[in-house]
Residue frames as a rotation matrix with the C-alpha (Angstrom) as fourth column:
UNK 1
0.424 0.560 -0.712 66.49
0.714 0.277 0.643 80.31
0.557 -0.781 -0.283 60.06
UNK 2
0.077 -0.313 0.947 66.74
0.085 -0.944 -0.319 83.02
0.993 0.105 -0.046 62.41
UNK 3
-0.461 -0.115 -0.880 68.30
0.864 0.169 -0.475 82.72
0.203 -0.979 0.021 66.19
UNK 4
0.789 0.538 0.297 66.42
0.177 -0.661 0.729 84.88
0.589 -0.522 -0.617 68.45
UNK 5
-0.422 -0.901 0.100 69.07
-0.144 -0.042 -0.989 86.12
0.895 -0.432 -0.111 71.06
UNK 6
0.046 0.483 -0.875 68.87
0.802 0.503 0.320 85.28
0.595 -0.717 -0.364 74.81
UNK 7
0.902 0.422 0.092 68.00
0.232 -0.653 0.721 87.89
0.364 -0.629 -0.687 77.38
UNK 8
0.722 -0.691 -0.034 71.55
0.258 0.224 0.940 87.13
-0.642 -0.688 0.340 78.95
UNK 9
0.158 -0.765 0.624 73.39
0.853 0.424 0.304 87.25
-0.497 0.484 0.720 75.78
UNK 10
0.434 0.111 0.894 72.03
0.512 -0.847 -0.143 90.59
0.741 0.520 -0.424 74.90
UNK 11
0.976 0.181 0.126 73.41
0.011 -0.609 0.793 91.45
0.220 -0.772 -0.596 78.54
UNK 12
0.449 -0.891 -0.068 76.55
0.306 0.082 0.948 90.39
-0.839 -0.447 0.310 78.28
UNK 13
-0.342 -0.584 0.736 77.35
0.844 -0.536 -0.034 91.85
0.414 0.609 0.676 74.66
UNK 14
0.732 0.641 0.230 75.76
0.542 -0.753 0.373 95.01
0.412 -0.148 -0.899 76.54
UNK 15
0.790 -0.610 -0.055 78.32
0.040 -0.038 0.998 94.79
-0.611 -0.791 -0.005 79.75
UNK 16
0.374 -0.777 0.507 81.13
0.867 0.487 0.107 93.93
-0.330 0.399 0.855 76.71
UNK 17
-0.038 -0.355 0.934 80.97
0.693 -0.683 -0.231 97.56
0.720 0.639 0.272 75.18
UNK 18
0.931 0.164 0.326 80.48
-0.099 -0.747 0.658 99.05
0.351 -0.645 -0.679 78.41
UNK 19
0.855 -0.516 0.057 83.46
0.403 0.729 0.553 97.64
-0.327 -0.450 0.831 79.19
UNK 20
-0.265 -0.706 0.657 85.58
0.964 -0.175 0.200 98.31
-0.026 0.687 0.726 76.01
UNK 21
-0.007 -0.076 0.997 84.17
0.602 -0.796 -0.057 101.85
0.798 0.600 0.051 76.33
UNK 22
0.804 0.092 -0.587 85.05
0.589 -0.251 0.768 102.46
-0.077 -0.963 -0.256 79.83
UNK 23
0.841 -0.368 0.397 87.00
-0.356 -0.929 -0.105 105.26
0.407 -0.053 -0.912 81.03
UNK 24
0.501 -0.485 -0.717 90.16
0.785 0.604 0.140 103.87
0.365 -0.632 0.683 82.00
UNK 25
0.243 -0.823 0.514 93.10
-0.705 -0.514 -0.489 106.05
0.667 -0.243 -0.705 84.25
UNK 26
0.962 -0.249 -0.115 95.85
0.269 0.767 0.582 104.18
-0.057 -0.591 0.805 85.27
UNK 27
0.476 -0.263 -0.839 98.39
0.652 0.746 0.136 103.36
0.591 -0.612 0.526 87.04
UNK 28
0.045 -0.538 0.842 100.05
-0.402 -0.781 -0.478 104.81
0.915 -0.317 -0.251 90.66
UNK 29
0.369 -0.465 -0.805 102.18
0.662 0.739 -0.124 103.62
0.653 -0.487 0.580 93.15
UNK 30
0.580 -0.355 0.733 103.14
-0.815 -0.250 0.524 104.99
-0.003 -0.901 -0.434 96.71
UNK 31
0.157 -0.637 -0.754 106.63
0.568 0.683 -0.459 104.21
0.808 -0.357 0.470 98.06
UNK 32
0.855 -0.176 0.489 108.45
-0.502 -0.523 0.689 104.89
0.135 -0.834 -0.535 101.52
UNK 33
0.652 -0.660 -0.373 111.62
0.626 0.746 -0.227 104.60
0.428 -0.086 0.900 102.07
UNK 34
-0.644 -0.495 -0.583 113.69
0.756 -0.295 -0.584 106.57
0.118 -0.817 0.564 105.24
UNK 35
-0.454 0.407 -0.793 110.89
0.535 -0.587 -0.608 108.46
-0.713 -0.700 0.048 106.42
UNK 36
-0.627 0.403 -0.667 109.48
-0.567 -0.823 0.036 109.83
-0.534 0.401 0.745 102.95
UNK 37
0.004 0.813 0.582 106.07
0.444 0.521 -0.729 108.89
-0.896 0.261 -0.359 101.56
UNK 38
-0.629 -0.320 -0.709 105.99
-0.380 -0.669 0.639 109.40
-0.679 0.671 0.298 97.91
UNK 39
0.341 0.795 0.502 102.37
0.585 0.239 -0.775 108.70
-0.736 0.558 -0.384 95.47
UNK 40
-0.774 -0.507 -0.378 103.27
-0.230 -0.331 0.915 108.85
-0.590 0.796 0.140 91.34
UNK 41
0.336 0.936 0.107 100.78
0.004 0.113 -0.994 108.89
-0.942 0.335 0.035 88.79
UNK 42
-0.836 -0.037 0.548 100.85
0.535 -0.278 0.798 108.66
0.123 0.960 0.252 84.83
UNK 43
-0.548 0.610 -0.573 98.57
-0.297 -0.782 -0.548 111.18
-0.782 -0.130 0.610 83.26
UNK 44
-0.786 0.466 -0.407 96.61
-0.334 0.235 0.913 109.02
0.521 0.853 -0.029 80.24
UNK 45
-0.494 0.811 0.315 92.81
-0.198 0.247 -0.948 108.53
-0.847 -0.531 0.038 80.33
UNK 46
-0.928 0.208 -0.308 91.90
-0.100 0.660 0.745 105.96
0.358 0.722 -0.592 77.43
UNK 47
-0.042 0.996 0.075 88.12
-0.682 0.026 -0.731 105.52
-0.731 -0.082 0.678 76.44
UNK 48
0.925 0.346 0.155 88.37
-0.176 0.753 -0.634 102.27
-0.336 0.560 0.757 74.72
UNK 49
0.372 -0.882 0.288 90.82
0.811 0.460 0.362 101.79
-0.452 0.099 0.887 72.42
UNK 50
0.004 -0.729 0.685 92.15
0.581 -0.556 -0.595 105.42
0.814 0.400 0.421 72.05
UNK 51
-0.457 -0.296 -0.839 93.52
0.873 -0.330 -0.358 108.36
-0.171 -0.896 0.410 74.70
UNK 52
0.269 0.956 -0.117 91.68
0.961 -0.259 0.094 111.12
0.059 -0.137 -0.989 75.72
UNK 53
0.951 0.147 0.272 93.81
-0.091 -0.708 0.700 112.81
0.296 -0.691 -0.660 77.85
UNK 54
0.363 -0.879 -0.310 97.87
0.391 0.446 -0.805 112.84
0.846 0.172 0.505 78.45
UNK 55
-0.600 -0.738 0.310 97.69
0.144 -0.480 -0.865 114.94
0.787 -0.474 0.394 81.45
UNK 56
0.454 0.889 0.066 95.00
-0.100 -0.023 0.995 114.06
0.886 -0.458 0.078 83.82
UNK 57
-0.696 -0.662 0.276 96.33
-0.399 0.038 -0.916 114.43
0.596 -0.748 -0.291 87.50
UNK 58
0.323 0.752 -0.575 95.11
-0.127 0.637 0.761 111.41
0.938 -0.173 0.301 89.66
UNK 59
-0.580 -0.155 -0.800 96.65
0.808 0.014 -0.589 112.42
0.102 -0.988 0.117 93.14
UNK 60
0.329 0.537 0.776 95.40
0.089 -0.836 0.541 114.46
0.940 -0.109 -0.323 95.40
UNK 61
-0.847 -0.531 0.013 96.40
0.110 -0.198 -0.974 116.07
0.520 -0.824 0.226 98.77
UNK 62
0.230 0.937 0.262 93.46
0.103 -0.291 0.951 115.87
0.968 -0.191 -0.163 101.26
UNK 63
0.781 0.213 -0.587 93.17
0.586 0.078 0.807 116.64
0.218 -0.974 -0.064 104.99
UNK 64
0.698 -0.639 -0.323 95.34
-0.304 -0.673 0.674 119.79
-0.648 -0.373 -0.664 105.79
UNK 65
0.479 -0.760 -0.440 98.01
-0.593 0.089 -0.800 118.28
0.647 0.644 -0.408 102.64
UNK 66
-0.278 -0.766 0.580 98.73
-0.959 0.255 -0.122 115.39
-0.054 -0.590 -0.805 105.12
UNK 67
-0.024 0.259 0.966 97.32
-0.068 0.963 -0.260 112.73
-0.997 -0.072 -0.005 103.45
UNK 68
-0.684 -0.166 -0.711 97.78
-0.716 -0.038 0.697 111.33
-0.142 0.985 -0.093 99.16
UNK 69
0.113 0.894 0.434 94.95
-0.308 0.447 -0.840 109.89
-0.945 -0.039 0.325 97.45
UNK 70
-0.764 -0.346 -0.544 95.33
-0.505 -0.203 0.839 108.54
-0.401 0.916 -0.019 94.39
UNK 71
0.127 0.841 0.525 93.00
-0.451 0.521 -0.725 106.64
-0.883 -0.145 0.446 91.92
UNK 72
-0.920 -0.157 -0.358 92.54
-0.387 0.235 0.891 103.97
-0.056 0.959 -0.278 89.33
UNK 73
-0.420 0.892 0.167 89.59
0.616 0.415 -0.670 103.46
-0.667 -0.178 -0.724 87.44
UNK 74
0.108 0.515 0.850 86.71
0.628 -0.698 0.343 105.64
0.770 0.497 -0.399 86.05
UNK 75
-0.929 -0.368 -0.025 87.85
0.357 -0.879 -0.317 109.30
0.095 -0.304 0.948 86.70
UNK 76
0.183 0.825 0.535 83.63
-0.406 -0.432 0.805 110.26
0.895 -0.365 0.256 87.75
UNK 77
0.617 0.437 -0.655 83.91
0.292 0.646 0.706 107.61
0.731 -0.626 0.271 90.08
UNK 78
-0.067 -0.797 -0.600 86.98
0.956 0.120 -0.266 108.32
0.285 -0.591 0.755 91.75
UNK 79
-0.629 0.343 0.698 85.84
-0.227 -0.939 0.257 112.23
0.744 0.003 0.669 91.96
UNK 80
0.480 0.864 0.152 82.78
-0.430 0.081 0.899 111.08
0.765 -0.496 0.411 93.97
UNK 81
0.533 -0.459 -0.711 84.90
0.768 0.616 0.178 108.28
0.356 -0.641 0.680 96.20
UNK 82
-0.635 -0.731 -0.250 87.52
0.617 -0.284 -0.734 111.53
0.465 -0.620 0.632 97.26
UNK 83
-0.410 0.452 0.792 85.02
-0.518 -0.831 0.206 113.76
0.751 -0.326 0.574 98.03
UNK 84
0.682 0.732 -0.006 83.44
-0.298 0.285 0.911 111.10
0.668 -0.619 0.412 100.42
UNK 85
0.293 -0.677 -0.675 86.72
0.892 0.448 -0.063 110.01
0.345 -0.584 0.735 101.78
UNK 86
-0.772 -0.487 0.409 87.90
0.127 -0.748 -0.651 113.86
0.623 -0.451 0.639 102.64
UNK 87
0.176 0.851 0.495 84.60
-0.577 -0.319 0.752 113.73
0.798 -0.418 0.435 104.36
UNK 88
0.874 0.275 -0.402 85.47
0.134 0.657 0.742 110.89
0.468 -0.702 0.537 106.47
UNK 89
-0.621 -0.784 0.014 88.89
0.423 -0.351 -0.835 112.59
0.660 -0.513 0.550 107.17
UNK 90
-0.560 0.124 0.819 87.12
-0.320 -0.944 -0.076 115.67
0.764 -0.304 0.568 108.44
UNK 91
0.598 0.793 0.118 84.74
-0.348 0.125 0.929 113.30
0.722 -0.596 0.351 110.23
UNK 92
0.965 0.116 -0.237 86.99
0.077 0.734 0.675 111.80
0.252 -0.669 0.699 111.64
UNK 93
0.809 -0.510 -0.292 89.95
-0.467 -0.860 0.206 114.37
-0.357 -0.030 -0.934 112.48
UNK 94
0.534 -0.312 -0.786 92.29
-0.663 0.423 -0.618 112.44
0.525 0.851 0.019 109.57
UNK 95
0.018 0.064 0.998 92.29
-0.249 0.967 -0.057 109.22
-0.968 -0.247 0.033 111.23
UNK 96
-0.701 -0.450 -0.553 93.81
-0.700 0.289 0.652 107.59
-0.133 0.845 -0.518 108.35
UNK 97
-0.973 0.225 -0.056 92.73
0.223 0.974 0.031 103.79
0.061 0.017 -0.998 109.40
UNK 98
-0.242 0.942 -0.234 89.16
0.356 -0.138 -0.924 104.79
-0.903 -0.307 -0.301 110.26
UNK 99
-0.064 0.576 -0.815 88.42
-0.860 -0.446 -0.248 107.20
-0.507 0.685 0.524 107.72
UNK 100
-0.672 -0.397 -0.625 89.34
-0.732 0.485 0.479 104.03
0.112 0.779 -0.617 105.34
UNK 101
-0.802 0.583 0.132 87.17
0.513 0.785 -0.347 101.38
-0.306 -0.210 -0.929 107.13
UNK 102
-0.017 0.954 -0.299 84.26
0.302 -0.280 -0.911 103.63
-0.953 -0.106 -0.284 107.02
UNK 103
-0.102 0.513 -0.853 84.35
-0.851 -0.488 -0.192 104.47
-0.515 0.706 0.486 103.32
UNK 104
-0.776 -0.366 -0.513 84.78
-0.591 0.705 0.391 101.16
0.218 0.607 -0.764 102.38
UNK 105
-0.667 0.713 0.216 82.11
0.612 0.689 -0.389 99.61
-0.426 -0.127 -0.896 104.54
UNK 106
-0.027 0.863 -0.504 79.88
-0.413 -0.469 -0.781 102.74
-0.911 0.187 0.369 102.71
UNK 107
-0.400 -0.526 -0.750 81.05
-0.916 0.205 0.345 101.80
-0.028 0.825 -0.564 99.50
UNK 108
-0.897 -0.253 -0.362 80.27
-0.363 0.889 0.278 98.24
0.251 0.381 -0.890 99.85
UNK 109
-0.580 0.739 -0.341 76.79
0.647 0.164 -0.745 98.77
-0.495 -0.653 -0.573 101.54
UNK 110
-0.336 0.361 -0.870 75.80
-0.543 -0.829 -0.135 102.13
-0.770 0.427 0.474 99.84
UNK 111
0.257 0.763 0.593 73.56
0.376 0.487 -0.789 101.16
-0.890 0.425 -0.162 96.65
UNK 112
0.917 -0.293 -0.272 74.89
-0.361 -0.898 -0.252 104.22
-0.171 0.329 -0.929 94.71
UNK 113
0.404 -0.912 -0.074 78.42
-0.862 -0.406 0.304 103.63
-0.307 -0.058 -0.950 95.71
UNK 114
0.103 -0.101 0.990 78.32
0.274 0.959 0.070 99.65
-0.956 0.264 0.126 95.06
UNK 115
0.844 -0.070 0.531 78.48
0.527 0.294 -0.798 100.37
-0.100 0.953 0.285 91.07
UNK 116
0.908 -0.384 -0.168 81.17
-0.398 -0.668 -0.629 102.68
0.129 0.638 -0.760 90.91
UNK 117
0.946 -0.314 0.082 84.40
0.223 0.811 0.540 101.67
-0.236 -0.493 0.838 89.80
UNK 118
0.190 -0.905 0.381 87.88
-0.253 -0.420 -0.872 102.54
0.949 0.069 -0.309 90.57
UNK 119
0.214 -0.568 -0.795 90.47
0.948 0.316 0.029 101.83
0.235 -0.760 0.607 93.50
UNK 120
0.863 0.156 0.481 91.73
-0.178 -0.797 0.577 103.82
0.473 -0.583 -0.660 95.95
UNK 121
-0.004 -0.979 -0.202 95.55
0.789 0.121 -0.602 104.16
0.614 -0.162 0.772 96.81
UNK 122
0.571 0.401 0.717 95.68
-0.070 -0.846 0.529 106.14
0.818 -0.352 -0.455 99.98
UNK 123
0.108 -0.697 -0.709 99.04
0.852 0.432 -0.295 107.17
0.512 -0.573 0.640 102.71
UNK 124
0.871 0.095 0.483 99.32
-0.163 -0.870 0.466 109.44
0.464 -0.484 -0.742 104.97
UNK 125
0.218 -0.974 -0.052 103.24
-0.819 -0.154 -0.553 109.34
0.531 0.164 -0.831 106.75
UNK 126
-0.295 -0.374 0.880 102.59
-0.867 0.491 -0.082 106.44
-0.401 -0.787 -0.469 108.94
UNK 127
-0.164 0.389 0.907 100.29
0.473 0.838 -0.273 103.64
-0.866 0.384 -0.321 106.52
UNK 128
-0.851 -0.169 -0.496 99.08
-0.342 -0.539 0.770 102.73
-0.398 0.825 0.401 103.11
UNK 129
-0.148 0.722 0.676 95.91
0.204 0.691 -0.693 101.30
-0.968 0.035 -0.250 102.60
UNK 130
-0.960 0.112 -0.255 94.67
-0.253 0.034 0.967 100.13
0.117 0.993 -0.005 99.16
UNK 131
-0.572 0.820 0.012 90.52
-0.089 -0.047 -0.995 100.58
-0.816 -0.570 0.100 99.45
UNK 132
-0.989 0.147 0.011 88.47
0.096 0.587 0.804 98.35
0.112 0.796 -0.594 96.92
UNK 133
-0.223 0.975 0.018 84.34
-0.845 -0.202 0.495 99.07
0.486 0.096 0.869 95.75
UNK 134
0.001 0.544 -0.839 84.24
0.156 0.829 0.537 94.91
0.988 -0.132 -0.084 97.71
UNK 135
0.936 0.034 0.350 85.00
-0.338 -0.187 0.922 96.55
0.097 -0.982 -0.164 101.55
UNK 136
0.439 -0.896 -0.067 88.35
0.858 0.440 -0.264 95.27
0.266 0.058 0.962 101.06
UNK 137
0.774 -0.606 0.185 91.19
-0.616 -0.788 -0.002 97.38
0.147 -0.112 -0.983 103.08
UNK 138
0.799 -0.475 -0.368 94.30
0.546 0.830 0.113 96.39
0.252 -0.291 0.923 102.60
UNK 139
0.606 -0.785 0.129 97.53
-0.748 -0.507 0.428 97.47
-0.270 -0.356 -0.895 104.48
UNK 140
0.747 -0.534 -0.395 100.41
-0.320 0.233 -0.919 96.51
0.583 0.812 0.003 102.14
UNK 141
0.879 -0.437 -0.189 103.34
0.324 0.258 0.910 94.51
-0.349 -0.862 0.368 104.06
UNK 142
-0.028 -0.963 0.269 105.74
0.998 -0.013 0.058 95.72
-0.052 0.270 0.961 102.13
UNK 143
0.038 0.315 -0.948 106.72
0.599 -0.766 -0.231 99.40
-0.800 -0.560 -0.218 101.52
UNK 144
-0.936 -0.043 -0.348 105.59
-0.287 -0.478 0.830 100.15
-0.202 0.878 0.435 98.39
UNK 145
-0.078 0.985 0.151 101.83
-0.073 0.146 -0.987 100.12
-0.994 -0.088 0.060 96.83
UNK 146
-0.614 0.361 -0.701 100.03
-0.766 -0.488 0.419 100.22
-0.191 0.795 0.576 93.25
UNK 147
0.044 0.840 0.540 96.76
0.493 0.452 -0.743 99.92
-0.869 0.299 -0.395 91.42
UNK 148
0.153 0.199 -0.968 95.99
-0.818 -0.525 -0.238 100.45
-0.555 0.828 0.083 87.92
UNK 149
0.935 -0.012 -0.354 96.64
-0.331 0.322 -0.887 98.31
0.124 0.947 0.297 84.51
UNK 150
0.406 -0.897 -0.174 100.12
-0.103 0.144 -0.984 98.69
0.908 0.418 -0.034 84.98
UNK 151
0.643 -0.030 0.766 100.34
-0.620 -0.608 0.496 98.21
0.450 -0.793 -0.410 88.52
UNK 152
0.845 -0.230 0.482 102.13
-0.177 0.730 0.660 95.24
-0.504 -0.643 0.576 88.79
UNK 153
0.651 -0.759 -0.001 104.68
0.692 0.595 -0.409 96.56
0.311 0.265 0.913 86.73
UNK 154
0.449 -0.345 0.824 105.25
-0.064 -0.932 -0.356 99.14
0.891 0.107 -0.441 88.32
UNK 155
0.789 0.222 0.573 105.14
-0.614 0.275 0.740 97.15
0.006 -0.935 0.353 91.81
UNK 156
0.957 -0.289 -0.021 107.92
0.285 0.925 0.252 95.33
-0.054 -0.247 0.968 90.16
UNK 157
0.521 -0.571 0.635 109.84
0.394 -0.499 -0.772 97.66
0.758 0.652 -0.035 89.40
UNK 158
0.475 -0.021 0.880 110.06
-0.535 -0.801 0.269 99.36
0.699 -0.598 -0.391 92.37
UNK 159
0.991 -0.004 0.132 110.62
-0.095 0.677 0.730 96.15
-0.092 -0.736 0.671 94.40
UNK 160
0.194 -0.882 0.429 113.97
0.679 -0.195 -0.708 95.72
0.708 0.429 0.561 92.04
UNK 161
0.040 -0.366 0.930 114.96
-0.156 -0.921 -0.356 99.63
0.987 -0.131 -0.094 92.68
UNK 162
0.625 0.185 0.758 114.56
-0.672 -0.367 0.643 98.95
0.397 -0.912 -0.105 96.53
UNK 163
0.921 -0.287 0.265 116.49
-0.064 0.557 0.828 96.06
-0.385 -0.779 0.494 96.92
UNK 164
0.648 -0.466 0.602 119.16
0.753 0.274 -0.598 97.13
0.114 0.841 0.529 94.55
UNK 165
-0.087 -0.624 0.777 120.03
0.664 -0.618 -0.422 100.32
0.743 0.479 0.468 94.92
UNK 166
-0.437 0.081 -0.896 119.97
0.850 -0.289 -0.441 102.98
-0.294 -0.954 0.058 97.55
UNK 167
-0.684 0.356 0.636 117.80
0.419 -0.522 0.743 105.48
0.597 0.775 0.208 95.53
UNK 168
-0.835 0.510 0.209 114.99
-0.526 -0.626 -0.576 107.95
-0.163 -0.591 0.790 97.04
UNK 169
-0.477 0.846 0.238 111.63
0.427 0.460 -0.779 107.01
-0.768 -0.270 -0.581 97.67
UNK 170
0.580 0.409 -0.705 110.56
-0.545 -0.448 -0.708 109.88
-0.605 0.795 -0.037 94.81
UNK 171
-0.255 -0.561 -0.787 113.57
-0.919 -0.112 0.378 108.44
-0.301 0.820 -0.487 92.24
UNK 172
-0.934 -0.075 0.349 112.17
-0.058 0.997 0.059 104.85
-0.352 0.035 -0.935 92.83
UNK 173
-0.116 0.967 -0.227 108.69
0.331 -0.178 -0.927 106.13
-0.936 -0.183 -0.300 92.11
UNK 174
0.400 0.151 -0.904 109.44
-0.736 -0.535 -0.415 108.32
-0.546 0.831 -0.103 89.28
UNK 175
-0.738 -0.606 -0.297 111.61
-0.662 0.568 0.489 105.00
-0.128 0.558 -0.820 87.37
UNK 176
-0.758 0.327 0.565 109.06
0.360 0.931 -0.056 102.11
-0.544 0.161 -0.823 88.42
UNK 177
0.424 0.759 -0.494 106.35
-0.070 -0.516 -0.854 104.76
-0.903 0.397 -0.166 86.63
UNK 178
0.077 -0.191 -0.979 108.43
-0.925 -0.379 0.002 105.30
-0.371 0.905 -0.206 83.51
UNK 179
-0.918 -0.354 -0.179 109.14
-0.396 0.802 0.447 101.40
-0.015 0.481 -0.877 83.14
UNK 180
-0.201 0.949 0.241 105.21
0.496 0.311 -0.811 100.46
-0.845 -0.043 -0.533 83.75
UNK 181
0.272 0.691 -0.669 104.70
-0.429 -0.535 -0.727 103.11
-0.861 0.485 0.151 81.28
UNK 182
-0.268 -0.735 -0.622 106.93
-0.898 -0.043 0.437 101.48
-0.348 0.676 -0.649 78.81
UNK 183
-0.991 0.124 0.050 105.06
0.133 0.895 0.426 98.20
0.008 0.428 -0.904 78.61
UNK 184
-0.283 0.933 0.221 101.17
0.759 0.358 -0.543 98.64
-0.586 0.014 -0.810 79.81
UNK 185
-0.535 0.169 0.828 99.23
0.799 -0.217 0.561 100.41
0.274 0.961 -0.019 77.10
UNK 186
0.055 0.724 0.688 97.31
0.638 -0.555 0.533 102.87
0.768 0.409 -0.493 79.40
UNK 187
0.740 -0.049 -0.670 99.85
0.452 -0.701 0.551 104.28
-0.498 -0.711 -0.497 80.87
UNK 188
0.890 -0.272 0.366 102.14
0.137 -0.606 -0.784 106.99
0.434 0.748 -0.502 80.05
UNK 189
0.055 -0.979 -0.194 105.08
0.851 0.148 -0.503 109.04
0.522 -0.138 0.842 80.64
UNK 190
-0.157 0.292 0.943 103.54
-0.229 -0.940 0.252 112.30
0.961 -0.177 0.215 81.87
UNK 191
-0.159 0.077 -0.984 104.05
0.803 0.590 -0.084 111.46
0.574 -0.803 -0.156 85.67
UNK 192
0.242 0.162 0.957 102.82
-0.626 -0.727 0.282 113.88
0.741 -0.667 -0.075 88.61
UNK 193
-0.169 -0.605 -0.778 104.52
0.423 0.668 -0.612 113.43
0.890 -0.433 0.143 91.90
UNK 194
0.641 0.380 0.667 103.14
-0.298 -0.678 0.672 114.11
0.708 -0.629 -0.321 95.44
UNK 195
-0.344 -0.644 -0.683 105.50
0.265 0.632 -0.729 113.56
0.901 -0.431 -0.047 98.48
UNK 196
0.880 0.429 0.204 105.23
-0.105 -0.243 0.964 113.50
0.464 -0.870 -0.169 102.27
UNK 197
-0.241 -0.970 -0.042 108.44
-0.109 0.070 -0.992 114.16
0.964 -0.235 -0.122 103.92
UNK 198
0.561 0.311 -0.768 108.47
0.755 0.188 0.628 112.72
0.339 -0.932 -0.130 107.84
């Protein structure tokens, strides 16, 4: 006897390999800590279950180099998301907190922009906002950020390194990166560092 599959079931083993054959780049974390703003990145970009790429650079400087963008996610998507967010700097003469609301409420309204997926890790010397495809800004209470796979070990790490030790904002960045890389699988060790000095 032959099952027939269901309409649904053919959609979700569809969504399953889109899934397992998504682009992944992860993982990067913004700290601050006496007046410097520092965004780390690994450089691996995994298409399923092997790496593409060991050196893919997922910051960016936008608005005059006074704002850090970073991304996790699919590396089209996040391409498209900075280019609309350096627009909303420019529209809005890099107004951090604005530019953010307003790509997020496109993003979550836009038709187009509603499928694409990747985060948005984004500081300029005074905030940090973490800016999600659901309209979701969030300003982190603490002073440290990350998104990716491995972001929450890198978020621990860092938390450690800050209440422990009197270390830089870049040396606490560049450590909670190498220990994230050391456990989540799609990240590395190949780390790019942007900084903002107050």
């Amino acid at each position: 006897m032959v099952l027939e599959q269901s309409s649904k079931e053919i959609k979700d083993s569809r969504s399953s390999n889109r899934a397992r054959n998504r682009i992944r780049s992860t993982t990067v974390i913004c700290v601050r800590r006496n007046g410097e703003v520092v965004m780390a990145a690994d450089g691996q970009v995994t298409l399923g279950d092997h790496v593409l790429k060991h050196s893919a650079k997922k910051i960016r400087r936008l608005y005059q180099d006074k704002i850090l963008a970073g991304f996790a996610g699919s590396t089209a998507d996040a391409f498209s998301l900075f280019s609309r967010f350096e627009t909303k700097l420019e529209q809005y003469a890099g107004n951090l907190n604005r530019s953010a609301v307003e790509l997020a409420k496109d993003w979550r309204t836009d038709k187009m922009l509603r499928n694409l997926e990747a985060l948005l890790l984004v500081a300029d010397k005074g905030q940090t906002f973490l800016i999600s495809g659901s309209g979701d800004v969030i300003d982190p209470d603490e002073a440290l950020a990350a998104i990716g796979s491995g972001g929450s070990y890198a978020t621990a790490a860092a938390r450690a390194l800050i209440e422990n030790t009197d270390l830089s904002a870049r040396e606490i960045a560049e450590k909670a990166m190498k220990i994230a890389g050391e456990i989540c699988i799609y990240t590395n060790d190949r780390i790019t560092i942007e900084e903002l000095k107050g």
